[in-house]
Structure formats: structure tokens, C-alpha cells
C-alpha positions as CSV (number, residue, x, y, z in Angstrom):
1,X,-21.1,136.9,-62.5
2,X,-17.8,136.1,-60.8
3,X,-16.4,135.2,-57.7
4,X,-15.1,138.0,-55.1
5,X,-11.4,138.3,-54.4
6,X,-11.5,138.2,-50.4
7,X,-7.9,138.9,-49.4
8,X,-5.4,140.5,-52.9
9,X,-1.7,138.6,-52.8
10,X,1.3,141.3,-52.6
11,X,1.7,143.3,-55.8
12,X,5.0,140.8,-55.8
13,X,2.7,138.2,-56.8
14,X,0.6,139.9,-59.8
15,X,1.0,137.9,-62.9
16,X,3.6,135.6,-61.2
17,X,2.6,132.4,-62.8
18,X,3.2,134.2,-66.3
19,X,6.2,133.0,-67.5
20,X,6.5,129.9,-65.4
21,X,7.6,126.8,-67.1
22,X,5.5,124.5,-66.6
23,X,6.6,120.9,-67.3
24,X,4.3,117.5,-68.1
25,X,2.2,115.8,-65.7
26,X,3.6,114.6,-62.7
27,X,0.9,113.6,-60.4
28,X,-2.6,111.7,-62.6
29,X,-5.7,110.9,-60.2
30,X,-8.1,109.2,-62.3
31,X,-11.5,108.3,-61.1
32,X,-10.7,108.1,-57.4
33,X,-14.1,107.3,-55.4
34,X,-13.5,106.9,-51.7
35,X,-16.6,106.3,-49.5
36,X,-16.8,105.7,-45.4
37,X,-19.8,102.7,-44.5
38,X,-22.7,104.4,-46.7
39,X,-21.4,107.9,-46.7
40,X,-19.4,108.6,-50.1
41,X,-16.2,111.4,-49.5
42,X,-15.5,111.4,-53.6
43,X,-16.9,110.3,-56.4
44,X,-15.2,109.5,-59.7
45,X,-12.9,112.4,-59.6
46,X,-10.0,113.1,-62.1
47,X,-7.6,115.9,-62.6
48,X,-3.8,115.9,-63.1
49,X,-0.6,117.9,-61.7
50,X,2.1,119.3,-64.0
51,X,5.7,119.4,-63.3
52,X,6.3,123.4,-61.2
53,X,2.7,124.5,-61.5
54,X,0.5,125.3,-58.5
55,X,-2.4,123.6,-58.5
56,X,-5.2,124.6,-56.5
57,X,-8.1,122.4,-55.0
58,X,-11.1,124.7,-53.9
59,X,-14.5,124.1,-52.8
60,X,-16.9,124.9,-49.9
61,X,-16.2,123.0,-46.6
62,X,-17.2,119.5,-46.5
63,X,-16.5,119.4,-50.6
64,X,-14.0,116.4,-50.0
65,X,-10.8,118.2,-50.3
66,X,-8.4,116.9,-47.6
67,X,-9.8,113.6,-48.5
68,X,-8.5,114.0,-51.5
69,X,-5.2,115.1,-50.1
70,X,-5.4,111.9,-48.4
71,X,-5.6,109.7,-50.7
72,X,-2.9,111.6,-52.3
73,X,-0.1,110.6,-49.8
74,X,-1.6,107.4,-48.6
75,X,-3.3,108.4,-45.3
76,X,-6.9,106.8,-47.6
77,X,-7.1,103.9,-49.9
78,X,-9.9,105.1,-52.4
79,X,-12.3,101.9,-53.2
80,X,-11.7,102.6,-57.1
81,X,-9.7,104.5,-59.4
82,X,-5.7,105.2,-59.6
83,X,-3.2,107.7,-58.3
84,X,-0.2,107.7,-60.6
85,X,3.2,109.7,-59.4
86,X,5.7,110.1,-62.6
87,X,4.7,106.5,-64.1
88,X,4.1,104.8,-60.8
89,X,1.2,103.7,-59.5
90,X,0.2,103.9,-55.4
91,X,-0.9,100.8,-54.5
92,X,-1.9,100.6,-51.2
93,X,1.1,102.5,-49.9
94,X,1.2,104.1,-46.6
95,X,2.5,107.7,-46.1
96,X,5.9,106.7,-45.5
97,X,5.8,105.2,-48.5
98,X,4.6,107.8,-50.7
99,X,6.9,110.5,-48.7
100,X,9.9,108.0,-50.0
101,X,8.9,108.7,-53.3
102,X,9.0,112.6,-53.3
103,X,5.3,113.5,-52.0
104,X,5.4,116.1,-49.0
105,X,2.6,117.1,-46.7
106,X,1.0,119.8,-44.2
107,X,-1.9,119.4,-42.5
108,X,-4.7,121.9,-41.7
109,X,-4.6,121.3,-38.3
110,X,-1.1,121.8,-36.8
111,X,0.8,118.7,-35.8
112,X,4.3,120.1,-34.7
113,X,6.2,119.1,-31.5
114,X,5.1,121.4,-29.0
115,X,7.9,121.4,-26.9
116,X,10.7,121.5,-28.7
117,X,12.3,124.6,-31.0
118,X,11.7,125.6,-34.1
119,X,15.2,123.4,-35.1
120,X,14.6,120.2,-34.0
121,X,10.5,120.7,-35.7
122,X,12.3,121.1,-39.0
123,X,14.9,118.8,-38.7
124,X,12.1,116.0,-37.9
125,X,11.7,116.6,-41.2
126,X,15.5,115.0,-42.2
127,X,14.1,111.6,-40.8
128,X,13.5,110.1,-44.2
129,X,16.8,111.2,-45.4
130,X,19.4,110.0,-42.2
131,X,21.0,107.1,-43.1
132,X,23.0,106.4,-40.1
133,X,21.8,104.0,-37.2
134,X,19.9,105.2,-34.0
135,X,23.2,103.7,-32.2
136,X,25.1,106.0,-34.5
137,X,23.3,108.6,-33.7
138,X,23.3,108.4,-29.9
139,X,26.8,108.4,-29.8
140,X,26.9,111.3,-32.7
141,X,30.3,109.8,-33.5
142,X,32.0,109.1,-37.0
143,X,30.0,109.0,-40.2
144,X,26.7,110.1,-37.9
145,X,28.3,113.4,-36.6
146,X,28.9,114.4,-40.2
147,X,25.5,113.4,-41.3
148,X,23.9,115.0,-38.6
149,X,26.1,118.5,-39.2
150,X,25.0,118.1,-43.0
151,X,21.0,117.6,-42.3
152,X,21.8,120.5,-39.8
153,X,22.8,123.0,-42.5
154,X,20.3,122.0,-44.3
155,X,17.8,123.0,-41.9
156,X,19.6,126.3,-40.9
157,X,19.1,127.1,-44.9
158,X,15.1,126.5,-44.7
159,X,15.4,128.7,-41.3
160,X,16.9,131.5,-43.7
161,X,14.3,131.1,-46.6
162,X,11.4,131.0,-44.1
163,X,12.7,134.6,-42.1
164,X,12.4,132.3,-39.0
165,X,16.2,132.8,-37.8
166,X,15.0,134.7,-34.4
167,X,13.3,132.1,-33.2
168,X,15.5,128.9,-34.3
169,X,15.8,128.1,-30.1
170,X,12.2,128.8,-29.5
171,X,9.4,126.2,-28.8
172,X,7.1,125.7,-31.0
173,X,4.3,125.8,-28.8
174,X,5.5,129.7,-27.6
175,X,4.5,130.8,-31.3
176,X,1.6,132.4,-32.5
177,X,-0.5,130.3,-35.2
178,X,1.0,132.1,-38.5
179,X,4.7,131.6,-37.5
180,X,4.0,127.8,-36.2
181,X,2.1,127.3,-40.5
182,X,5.9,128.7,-41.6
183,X,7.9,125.9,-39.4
184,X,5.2,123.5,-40.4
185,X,6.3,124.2,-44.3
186,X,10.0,124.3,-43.1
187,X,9.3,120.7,-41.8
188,X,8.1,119.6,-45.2
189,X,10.2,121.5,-46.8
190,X,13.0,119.8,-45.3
191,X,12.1,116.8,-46.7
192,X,13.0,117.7,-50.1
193,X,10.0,117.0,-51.5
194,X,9.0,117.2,-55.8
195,X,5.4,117.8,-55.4
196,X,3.9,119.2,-51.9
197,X,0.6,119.3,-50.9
198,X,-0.4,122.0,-48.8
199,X,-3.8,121.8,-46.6
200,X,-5.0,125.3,-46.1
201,X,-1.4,126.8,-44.9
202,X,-2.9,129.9,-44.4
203,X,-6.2,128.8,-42.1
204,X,-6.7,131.9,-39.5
205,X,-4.1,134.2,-40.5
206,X,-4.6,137.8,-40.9
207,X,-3.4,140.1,-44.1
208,X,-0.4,139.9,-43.5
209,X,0.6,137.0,-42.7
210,X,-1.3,135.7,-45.8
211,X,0.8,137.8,-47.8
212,X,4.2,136.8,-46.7
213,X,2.7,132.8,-46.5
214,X,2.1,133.2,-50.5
215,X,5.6,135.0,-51.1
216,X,7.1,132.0,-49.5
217,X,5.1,129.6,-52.0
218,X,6.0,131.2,-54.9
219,X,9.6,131.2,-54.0
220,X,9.4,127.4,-53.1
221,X,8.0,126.9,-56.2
222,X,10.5,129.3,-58.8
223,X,13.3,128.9,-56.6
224,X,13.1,125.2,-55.7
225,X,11.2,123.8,-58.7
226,X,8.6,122.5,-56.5
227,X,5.2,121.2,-57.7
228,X,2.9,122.4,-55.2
229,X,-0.9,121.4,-55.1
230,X,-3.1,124.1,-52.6
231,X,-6.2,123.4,-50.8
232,X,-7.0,127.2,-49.7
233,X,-10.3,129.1,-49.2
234,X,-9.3,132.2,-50.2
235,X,-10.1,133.2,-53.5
236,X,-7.9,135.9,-53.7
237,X,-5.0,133.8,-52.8
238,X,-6.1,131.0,-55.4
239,X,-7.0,133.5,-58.0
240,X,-3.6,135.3,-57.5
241,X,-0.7,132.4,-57.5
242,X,-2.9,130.0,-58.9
243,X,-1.6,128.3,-62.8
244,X,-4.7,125.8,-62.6
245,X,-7.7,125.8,-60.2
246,X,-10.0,122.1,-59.6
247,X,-13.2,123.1,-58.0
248,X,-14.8,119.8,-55.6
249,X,-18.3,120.3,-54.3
250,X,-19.9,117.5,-52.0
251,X,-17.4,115.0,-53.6
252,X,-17.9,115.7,-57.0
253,X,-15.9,117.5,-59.2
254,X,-17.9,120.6,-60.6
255,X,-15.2,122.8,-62.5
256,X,-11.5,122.4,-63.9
257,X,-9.3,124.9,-65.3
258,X,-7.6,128.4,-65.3
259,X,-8.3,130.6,-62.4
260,X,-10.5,133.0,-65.2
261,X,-12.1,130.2,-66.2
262,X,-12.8,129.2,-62.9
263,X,-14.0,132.5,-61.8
264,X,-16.9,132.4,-64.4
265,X,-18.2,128.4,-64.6
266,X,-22.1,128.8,-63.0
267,X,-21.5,125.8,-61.4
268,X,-18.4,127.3,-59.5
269,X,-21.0,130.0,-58.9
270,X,-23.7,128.2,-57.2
271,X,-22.0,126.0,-55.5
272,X,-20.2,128.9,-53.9
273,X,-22.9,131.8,-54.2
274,X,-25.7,130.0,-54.3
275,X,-28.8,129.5,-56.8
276,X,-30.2,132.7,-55.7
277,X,-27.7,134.8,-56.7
């Protein structure tokens, strides 16, 4: 028995992780347990992330996947276990912290500046990166206009990658959903991130939307080099641009591997189909 593709990539994406180099690990959880009061979110889970893979976290809702995520970039502290980024341990790091260090994040539900254009939403995303003053900037004078010029063309660049460029001046909150999940990965993208963590970029879009949305990962990841991990619900997607697929089920972790592997663990199976089937 196996699980049901729900929605194919583009053909563009057939067998595009063959051929990908994939590097050593980058990203080690070990053992992370992370409970609320009496209520446990994950227990004693452990998977890695190589250097340029994608690396999918799957599992029904409620498994403890943006939890995970959480922990990830510092948003939780997990009670036990260790999150280790290229030989570093987190320790008690906040999310500015772990952004510092190359960790980039988007969020299932949308938190984008409503009000203001599609520009200034990416180039939020320069923050980490602008060394001048806030005085400096004010006056955008000196060293600070040339800064802000450079972050600027930057951002125009991600505007280019993303196929966003007719709506550069437009609010964000004048979007539809699937164009405001693109901004919301030029924002991260902006931050020039090694490894990013995406938390279901492609929640309520339709076909095709879905389909450009996994174009665009695959370039960030061929074209940019970056290590992405994928929290996404459908299978098709995951199956399709997927190198290596963690399965969680009520904070546990039930199955790790290749997407065929995946596809055929009976554990994977129940947790998804159920025990009738």
C-alpha cells in the first residue's frame, strides 16, 4: 500500500533531486523533547539536515511539526536534547540569534506588513544585515545612502527571481494569499539565509500556484545553494522535490528516509490512512 499523490509538481520538477549534490550534515536535532504543563509537543526526536538537500517534515495536523520548527530557530527551548548548526550548539538562543547564524524562517500563518509594498516587506528582511545607525539612516546620508542603495538592489534581485516585479509598489495587504506566501519567501530570502525553514508555504493555494511555489524552491535551492527543510501537507509536493522525508505523528517520530521509502513504511500508512485501511 502507498500513499496517494494529491497535487503532481510541474514536469520541471520530475527527478529534480537526482543529481543534486548533496553535502554533510548541517543542521543535527538529537533527542529534542519539548512539553507545555502536562501536555508533551515532542518526544525524543532525532533526524539531521544535509548541506543543499530538501528536507521534508510531514505528518497529520497536530503531529508537532511547527514545534519542531520552533525549536529550530529558537521561538521554543526544548526541556532535553540538542540542536546543533555546523558544530554549534543552540543554547537558549532567541530567534535573532539563531537568524545571526544563518537560519531563516516563514511562518504558516502570514506575518507581513499589511500596509506597506511588496519592497519595503522584503527589504525588512535586510535588517539583520544594515550596519549603519538608525541616525544614519534617517538622514540616508554618506556611508548609509550607499548601504541602503546596496540592500536595495539586493531586494530588486529577489523581486526578479520571485516574478513579483508588477507589484513591487503594491501593499501587501491588496494581494491575494499565493502572491503574499511568494513576498513572504522574498523576505526570508533576503536575509541570506544557509538553511531555511519553510512552514507550509503553500497552505490554501490552488494548482497552480503550488506549482510555480515549488519551481521557486528548487531554484532557491540549485541556484542559491540553500538548505531548505519543508513542513508541507501535500504528498505530491513532498514526494516530488523531496531528497529526504521525516514523518512526526503525535510528537513522535514514526518514519525517516527517502520519499519511496516513506511512501511504503505501515506506520506512515496508519498514521495517515488509518488502521482500517
Amino acid at each position: 500500500m502507498t500513499l496517494d499523490h494529491s497535487t503532481p509538481a510541474t514536469d520541471a520538477t520530475a527527478n529534480a533531486t537526482a543529481g543534486r549534490q548533496i553535502g554533510d550534515v548541517i543542521l543535527d536535532v538529537q533527542n529534542i523533547s519539548l512539553a507545555f504543563g502536562g501536555v508533551k509537543a515532542l518526544t525524543d526526536i532525532s533526524f539531521n539536515v544535509r548541506e543543499h538537500e530538501i528536507r521534508a517534515i510531514i505528518g497529520p495536523n497536530g503531529a508537532g511539526k511547527s514545534s519542531m520548527l520552533n525549536c529550530i530557530n529558537g521561538v521554543y527551548h526544548p526541556q532535553q536534547g540538542t540542536i546543533t548548526f555546523r558544530g554549534q550548539q543552540f543554547r537558549d538562543m532567541n530567534s535573532r540569534q539563531v537568524a545571526e547564524m544563518g537560519v531563516a524562517r516563514t511562518f504558516q500563518n502570514l506575518a507581513l506588513f499589511k500596509g506597506m509594498s511588496v519592497l519595503d516587506n522584503i527589504m525588512s528582511g535586510r535588517n539583520l544585515r544594515i550596519k549603519s545607525n538608525l541616525f544614519l539612516q534617517a538622514l540616508r546620508i554618506g556611508p548609509a545612502l550607499r548601504e541602503e542603495i546596496a540592500h536595495r538592489e539586493h531586494v530588486e534581485r529577489i523581486i526578479d527571481f520571485l516574478e513579483i516585479q508588477a507589484y513591487r509598489k503594491t501593499p501587501v495587504g491588496q494581494l491575494p494569499d499565493g502572491l503574499q506566501r511568494r513576498v513572504d519567501l522574498g523576505r526570508a530570502l533576503a536575509m541570506e539565509p544557509q538553511v531555511l525553514l519553510l512552514d507550509e508555504p503553500m497552505a490554501g493555494m490552488n494548482v497552480e500556484e503550488k506549482q510555480d511555489m515549488c519551481r521557486f524552491i528548487l531554484d532557491v535551492n540549485e541556484e542559491f545553494g540553500t538548505t531548505v527543510v519543508l513542513i508541507e501537507h501535500d504528498m505530491g509536493v513532498v514526494m516530488d522535490i523531496s531528497d529526504r522525508v521525516v514523518v512526526l505523528d503525535y510528537g513522535k517520530k514514526i518514519g525517516d528516509g527517502s520519499p519511496e521509502e516513506v511512501r511504503n513504511n505501515e506506520d506512515v500508512i496508519r498514521a495517515y490512512l488509518g488502521t482500517s485501511h
